[in-house]
C-alpha positions as CSV (number, residue, x, y, z in Angstrom):
1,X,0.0,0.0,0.0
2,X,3.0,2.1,0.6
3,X,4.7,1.9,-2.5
4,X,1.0,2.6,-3.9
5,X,0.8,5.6,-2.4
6,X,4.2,6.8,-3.5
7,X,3.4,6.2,-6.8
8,X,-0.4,8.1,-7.5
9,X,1.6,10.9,-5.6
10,X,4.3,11.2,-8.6
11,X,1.5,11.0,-11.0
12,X,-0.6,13.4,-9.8
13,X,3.3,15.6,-9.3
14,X,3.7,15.4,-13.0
15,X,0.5,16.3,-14.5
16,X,0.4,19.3,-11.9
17,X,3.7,20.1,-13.6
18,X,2.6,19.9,-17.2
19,X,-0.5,21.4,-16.7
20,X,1.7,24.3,-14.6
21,X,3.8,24.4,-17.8
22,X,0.9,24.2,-20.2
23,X,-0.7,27.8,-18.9
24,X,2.5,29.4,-18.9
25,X,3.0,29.5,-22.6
26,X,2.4,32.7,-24.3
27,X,-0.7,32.6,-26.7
28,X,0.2,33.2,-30.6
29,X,-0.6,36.6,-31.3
30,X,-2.7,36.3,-35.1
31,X,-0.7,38.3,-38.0
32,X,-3.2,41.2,-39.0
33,X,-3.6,42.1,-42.8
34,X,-3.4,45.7,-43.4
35,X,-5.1,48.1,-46.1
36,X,-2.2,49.7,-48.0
37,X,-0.7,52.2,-50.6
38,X,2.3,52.9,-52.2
39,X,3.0,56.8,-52.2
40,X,4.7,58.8,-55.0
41,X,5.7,62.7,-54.7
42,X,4.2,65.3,-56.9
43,X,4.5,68.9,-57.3
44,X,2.7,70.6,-53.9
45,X,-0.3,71.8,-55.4
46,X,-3.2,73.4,-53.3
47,X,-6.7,75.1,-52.9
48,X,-7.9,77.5,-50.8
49,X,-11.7,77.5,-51.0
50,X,-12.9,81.5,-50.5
51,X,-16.4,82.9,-50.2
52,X,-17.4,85.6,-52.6
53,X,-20.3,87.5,-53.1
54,X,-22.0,87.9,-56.6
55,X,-22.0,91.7,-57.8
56,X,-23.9,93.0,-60.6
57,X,-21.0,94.2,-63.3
58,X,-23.0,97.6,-64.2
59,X,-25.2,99.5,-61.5
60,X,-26.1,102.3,-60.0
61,X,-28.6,104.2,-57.5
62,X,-30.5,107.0,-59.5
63,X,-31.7,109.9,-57.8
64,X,-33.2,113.2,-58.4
65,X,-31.2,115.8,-59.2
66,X,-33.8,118.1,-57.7
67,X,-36.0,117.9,-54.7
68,X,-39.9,117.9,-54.7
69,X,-42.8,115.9,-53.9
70,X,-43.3,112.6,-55.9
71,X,-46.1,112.9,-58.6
72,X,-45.8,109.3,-60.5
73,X,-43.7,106.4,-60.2
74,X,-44.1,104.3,-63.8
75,X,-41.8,101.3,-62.8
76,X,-42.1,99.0,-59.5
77,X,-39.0,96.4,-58.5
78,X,-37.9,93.6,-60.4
79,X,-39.1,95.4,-63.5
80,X,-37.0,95.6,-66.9
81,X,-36.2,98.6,-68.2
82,X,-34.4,100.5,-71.5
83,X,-32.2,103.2,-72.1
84,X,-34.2,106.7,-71.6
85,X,-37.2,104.8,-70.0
86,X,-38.7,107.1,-67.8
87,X,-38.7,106.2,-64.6
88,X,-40.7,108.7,-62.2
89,X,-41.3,111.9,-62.2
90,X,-42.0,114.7,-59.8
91,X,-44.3,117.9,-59.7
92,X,-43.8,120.0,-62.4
93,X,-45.9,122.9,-61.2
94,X,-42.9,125.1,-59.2
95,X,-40.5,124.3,-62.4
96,X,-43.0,125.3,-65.0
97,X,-43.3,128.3,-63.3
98,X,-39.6,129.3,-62.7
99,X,-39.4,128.9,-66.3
100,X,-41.6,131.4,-67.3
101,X,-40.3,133.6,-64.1
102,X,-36.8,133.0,-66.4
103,X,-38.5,133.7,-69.7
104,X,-39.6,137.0,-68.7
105,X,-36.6,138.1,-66.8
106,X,-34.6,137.3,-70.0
107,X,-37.1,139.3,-72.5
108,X,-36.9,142.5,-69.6
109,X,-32.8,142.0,-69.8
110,X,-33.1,142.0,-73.4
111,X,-35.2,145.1,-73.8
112,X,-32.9,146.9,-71.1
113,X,-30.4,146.1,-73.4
114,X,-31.7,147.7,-76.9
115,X,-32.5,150.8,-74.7
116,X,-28.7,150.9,-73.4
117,X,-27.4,150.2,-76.6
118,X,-29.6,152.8,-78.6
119,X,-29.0,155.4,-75.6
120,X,-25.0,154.5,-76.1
121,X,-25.3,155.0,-79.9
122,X,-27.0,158.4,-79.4
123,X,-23.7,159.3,-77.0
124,X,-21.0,158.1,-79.6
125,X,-22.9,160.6,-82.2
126,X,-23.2,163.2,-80.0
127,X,-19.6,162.6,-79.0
128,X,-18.3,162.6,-82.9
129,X,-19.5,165.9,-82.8
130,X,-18.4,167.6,-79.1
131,X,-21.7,168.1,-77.9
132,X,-20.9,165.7,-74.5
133,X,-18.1,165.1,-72.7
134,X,-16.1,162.0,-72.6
135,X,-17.6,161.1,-69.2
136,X,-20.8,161.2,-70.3
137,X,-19.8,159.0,-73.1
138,X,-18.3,156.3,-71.2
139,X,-20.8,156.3,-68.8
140,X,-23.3,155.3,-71.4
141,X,-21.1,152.7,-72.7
142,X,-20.9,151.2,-69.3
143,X,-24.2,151.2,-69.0
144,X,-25.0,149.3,-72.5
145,X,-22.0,146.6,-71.3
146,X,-24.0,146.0,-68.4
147,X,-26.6,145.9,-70.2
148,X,-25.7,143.0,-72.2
149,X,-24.3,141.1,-69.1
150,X,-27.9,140.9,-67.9
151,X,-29.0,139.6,-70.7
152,X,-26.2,136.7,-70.3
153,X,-26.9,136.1,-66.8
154,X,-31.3,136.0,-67.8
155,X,-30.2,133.6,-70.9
156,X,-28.2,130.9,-67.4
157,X,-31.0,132.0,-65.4
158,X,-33.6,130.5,-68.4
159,X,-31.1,127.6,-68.8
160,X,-31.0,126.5,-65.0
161,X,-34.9,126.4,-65.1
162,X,-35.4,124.7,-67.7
163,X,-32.8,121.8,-66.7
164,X,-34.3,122.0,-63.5
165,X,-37.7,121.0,-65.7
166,X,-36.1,118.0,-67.1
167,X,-34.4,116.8,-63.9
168,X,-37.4,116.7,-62.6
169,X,-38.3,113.6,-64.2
170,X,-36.1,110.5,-63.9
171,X,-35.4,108.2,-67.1
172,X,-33.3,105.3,-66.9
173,X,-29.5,105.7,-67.6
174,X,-29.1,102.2,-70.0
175,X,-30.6,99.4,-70.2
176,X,-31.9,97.1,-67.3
177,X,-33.5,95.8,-64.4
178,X,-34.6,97.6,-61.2
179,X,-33.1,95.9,-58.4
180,X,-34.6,98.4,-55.4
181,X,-37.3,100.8,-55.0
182,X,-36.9,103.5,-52.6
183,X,-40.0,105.6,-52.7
184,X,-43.8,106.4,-53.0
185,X,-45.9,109.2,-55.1
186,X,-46.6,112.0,-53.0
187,X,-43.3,111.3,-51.2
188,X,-41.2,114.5,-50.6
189,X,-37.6,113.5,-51.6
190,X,-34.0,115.4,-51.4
191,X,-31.5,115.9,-54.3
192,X,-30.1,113.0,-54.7
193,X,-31.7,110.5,-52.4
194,X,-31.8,107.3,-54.0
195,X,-35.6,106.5,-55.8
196,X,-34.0,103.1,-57.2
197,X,-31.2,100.8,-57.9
198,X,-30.6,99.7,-61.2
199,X,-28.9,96.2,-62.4
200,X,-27.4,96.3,-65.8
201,X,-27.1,93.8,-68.5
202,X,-23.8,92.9,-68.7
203,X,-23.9,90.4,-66.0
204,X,-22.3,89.6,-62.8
205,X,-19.0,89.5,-61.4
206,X,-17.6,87.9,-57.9
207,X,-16.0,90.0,-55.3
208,X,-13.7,87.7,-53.3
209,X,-11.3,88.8,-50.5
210,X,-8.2,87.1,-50.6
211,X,-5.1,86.8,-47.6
212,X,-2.0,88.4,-47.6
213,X,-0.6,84.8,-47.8
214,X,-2.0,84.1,-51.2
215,X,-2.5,86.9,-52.8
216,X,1.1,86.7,-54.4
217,X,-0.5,83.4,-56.0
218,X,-3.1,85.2,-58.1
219,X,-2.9,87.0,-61.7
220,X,-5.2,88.8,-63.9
221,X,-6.7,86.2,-66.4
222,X,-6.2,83.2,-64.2
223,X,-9.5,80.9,-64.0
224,X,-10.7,79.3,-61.0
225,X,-13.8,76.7,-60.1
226,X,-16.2,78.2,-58.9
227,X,-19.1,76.5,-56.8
228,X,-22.8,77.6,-56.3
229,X,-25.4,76.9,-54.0
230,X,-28.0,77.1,-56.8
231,X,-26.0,75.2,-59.6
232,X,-25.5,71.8,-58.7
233,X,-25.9,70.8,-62.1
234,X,-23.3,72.7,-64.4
235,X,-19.2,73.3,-63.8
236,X,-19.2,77.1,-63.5
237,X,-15.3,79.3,-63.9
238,X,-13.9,82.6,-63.9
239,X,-11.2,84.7,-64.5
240,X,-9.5,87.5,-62.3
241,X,-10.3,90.6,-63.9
242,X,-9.1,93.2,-61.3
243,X,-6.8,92.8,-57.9
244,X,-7.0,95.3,-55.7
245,X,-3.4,97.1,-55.1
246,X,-4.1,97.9,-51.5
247,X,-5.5,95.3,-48.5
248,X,-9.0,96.0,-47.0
249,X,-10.4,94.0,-43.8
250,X,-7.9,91.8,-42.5
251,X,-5.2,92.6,-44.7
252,X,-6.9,90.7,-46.8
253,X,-7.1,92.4,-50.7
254,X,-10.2,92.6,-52.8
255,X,-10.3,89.7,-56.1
256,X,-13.0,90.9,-58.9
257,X,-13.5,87.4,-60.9
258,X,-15.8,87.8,-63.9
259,X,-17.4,84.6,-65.2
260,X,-17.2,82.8,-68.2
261,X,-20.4,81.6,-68.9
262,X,-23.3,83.5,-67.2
263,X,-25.8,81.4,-65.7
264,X,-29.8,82.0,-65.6
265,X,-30.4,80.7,-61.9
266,X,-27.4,83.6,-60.4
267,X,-28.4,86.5,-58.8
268,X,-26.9,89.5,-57.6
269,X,-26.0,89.0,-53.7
270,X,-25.9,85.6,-53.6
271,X,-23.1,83.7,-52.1
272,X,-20.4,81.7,-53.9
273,X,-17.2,79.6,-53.2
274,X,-13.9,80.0,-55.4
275,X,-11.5,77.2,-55.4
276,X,-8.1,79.3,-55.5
277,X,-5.5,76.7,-56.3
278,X,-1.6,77.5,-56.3
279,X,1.6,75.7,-56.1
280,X,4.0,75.5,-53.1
281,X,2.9,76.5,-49.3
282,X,0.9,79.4,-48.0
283,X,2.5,78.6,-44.7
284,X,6.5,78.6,-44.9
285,X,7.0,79.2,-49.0
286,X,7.9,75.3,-49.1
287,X,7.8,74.5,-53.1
288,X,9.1,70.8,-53.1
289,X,6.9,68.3,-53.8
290,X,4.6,66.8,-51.6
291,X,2.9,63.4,-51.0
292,X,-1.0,62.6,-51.2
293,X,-2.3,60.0,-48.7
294,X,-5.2,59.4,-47.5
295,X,-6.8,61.3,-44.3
296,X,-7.3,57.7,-42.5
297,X,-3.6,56.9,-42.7
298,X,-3.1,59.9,-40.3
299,X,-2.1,59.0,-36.7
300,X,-2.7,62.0,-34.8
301,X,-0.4,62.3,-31.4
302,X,0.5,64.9,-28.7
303,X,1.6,68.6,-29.3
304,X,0.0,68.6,-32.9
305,X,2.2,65.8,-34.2
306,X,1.1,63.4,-37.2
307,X,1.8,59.8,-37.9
308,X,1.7,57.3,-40.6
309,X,2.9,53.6,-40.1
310,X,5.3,52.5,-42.6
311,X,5.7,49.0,-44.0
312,X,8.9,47.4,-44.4
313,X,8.6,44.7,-46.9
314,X,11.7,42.8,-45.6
315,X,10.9,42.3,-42.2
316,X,6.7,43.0,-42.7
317,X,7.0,45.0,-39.9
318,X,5.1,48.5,-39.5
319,X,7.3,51.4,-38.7
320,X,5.1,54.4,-36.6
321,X,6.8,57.6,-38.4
322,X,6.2,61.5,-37.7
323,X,5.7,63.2,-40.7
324,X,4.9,66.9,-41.7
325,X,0.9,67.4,-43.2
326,X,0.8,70.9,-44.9
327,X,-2.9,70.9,-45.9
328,X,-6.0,68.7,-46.2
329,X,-8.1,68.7,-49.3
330,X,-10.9,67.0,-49.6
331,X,-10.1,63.5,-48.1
332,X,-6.4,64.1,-49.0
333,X,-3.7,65.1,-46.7
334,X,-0.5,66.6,-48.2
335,X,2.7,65.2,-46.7
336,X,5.7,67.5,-47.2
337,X,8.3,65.8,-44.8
338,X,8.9,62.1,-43.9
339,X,8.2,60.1,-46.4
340,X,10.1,58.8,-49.8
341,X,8.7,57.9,-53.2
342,X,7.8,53.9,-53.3
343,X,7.1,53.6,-49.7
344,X,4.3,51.8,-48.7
345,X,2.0,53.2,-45.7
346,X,-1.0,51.4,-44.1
347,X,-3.9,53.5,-44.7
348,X,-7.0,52.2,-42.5
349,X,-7.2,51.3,-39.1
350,X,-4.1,52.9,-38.3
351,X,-5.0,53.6,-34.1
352,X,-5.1,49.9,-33.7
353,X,-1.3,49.5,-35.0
354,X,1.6,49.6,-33.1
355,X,5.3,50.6,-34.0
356,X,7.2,47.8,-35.0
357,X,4.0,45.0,-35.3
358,X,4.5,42.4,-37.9
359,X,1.3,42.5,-40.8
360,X,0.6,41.1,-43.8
361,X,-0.7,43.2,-47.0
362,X,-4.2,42.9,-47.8
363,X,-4.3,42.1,-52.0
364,X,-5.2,45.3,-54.1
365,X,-8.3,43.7,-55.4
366,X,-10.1,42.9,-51.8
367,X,-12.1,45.8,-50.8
368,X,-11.8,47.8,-47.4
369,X,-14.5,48.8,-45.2
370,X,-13.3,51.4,-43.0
């Protein structure tokens, strides 16, 4: 019974053992596949996406050059107008009158006038013949230059009046479309207060302020994308007409971009978006080349630093790299610093992956769901 004993008590010894043994051993970590690309530099080439406002090419307000009450108003907003249209037109009554007040001031100059004039030619007779002095004479002569300066002053006088009689109506200055109305009949109104704003025919134009930083990057006749909240369906462009030589809010400078093909559905005021793109960097002037990877191979870490996971095809391990992003566009961040041509970088999942883990590459024609 002893040497029974002694026996089941090695058994059960060893197995403790192997089992001991059995839970020690480190469980096979699987090898993960990886999505992947290989990268290749290109020129650094960017956009800066701008808001502009949509301007009508030709307007202007149009005011009275006169002040009076309001008699008629013959157009109403939104309407469409031509060259010489008229457009309102005040009470004529005061203007008709100060014309005929001018009329007859310039016929009572006039006929002051012959009376001077035959008075001074009486004088020059009687002077031929030393029957009046010389004093007498050139008063007389004085009196028939004044005389005629009367009659100059009456003919401005008659001439003020009767623009005053044609500014009292307002016509439209070319053609188009009234964008604004300002006022009523029987409304008194200033010269010069605005009555309405006119649009012109000769389209629209975008008005765009652009940074310090980039405004180096643009030229006259350059043509951008532009995009529209209101054409979805259509590519629209244009082309930098006029930079501004001096910067506005924000020293940022003012960008006139005219279109190259109008569109129906614009308006004047609405908003747009101008894709401004340029080579090198708006940031530090870098103008190498540049890398585009995708914005889910990013690793972002502390103090604004950026990682991508580089895979050696030697070893197929994954190397955690700091690299420099200048700019994201669209779903494309541009590398400037860190990587080399032909490198391959893992490009999903990347914040499960650790520096120096071993991987396999997924094939190129099985699809990632990230």
């Amino acid at each position: 019974m002893a040497r029974f004993g002694l026996s089941a008590m090695t058994l059960i010894s060893s197995l403790l053992l192997l089992s001991c043994d059995k839970q020690t051993e480190p469980p096979k970590q699987p090898i993960r596949s990886i999505a992947w690309q290989t990268v290749n530099s290109q020129p650094l080439t960017q956009m800066r996406r701008l808001p502009g406002i949509l301007n009508p090419v030709e307007s202007a307000p149009l005011s009275f050059q006169v002040s009076g009450k309001i008699e008629a108003i013959y157009v109403h907003l939104g309407d469409s107008v031509s060259s010489g249209q008229k457009l309102a037109q005040l009470q004529l009554s005061n203007y008709k009158l100060a014309l005929q007040a001018a009329q007859g001031e310039l016929e009572k100059a006039k006929a002051f006038q012959r009376e001077r004039e035959a008075e001074f030619a009486r004088y020059e007779q009687l002077l031929e013949q030393q029957l009046v002095s010389r004093s007498v004479y050139d008063n007389a002569k004085s009196q028939a230059q004044s005389a005629a300066s009367s009659v100059d002053v009456a003919h401005t006088q008659l001439e003020i009046a009767q623009k005053n009689l044609n500014d009292a109506t307002l016509y439209a200055p070319y053609d188009g479309r009234i964008t604004n109305q300002l006022a009523e009949p029987s409304q008194q109104v200033a010269s010069g207060q605005t009555v309405f704003e006119i649009e012109g025919q000769h389209g629209l134009e975008i008005a765009v302020l652009v940074p310090e930083t980039l405004i180096k990057e643009v030229k006259n006749g350059q043509t951008y994308k532009v995009r529209a909240p209101v054409v979805k369906d259509k590519e629209l462009s244009a082309y930098v007409s006029e930079i501004s030589s001096r910067a506005e809010n924000a020293n940022a400078f003012r960008v006139v971009l005219n279109f190259s093909e109008e569109h129906p559905d614009l308006r004047a005021g609405m908003s747009v978006e101008v894709d401004f793109v340029y080579r090198g960097s708006e940031r530090n002037n870098y103008q190498g080349s540049a890398f585009n990877i995708p914005v889910s191979a990013l690793l972002a870490g502390k103090d604004k630093q950026t990682f991508v996971f580089v895979y050696n095809p030697q070893t197929s391990l994954l190397e955690k790299r700091q690299v420099v992003a200048e700019n994201i566009l669209g779903n494309q961040v541009l590398i400037t610093q860190g990587l080399t041509s032909g490198e391959i970088i893992a490009t999903a999942g990347v914040s499960f992956l650790q520096d120096g883990q071993q991987v396999n590459l997924f094939k190129n024609d099985v699809k990632i769901f990230n």
